[in-house]
C-alpha positions as CSV (number, residue, x, y, z in Angstrom):
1,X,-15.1,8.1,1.6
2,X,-13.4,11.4,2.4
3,X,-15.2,13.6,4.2
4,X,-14.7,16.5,7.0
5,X,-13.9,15.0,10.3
6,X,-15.1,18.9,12.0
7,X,-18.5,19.4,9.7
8,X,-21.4,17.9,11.8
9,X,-23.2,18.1,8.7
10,X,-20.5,15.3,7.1
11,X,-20.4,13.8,10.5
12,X,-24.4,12.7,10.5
13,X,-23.6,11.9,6.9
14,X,-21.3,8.9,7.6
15,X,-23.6,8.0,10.7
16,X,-26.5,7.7,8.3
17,X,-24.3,6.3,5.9
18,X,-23.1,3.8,8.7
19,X,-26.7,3.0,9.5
20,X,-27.7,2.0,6.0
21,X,-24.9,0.7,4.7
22,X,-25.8,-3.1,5.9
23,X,-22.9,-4.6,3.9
24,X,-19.9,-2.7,5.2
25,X,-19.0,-1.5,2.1
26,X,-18.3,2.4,2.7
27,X,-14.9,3.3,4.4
28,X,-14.3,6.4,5.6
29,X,-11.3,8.7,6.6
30,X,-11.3,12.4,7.5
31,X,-9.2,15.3,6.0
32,X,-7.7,16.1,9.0
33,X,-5.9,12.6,9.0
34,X,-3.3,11.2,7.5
35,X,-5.0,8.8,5.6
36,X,-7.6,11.4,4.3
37,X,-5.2,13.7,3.5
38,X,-3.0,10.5,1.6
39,X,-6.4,10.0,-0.3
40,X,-7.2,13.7,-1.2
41,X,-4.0,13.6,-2.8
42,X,-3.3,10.9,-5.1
43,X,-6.3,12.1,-6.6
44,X,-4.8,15.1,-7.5
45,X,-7.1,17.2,-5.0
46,X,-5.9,20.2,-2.8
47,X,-6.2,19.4,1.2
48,X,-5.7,23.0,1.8
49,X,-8.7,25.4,1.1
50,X,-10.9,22.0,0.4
51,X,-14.7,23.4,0.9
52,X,-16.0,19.6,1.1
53,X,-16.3,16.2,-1.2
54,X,-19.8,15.3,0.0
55,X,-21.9,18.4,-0.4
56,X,-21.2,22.1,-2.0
57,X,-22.0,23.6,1.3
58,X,-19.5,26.9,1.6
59,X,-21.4,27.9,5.1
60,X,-22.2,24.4,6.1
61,X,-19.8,25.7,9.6
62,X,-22.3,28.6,9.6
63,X,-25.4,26.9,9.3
64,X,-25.0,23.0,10.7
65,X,-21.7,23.8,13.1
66,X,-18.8,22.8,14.2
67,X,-16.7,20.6,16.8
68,X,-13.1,20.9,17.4
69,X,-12.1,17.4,17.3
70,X,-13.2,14.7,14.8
71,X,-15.5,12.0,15.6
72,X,-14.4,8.8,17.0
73,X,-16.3,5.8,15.9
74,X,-18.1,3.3,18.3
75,X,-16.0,-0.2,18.4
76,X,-18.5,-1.8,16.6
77,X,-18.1,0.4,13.2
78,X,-14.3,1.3,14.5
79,X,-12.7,-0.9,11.6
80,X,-14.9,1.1,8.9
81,X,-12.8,4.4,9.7
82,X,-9.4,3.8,7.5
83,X,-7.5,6.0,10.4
């Protein structure tokens, strides 16, 4: 799963995805990596000007917020994050 590593609202998405997902089956990667960005496009999707793949939020920043650096994942779900 793609989602924006700077969104807190995509942020407590993959922790609640995390939480419930009891098989492991969900990967995730951030836009602002390498692998995220790999992903975005081999499926033909623009990195640049990308709004979000989760939710149609256009002022999620506005409204939920924003960090300056990506999340990094505990060691215990560290393997689930593809980079």
């Amino acid at each position: 799963m793609v989602f924006d590593g700077q969104c807190l609202l995509c942020n407590a998405w993959v922790r609640f995805l995390l939480r419930h997902d009891q098989r492991g089956l969900f990967r995730f990667a951030a836009i602002q990596c390498r692998t995220g960005q790999a992903l975005l496009q081999q499926t033909g999707l623009q990195v640049e000007g990308l709004q979000t793949l989760l939710l149609v939020a256009r002022h999620r920043y506005r409204i939920f917020g924003r960090t300056e650096t990506c999340m990094v994942p505990l060691p215990d779900v560290a393997a689930r994050f593809l980079d």
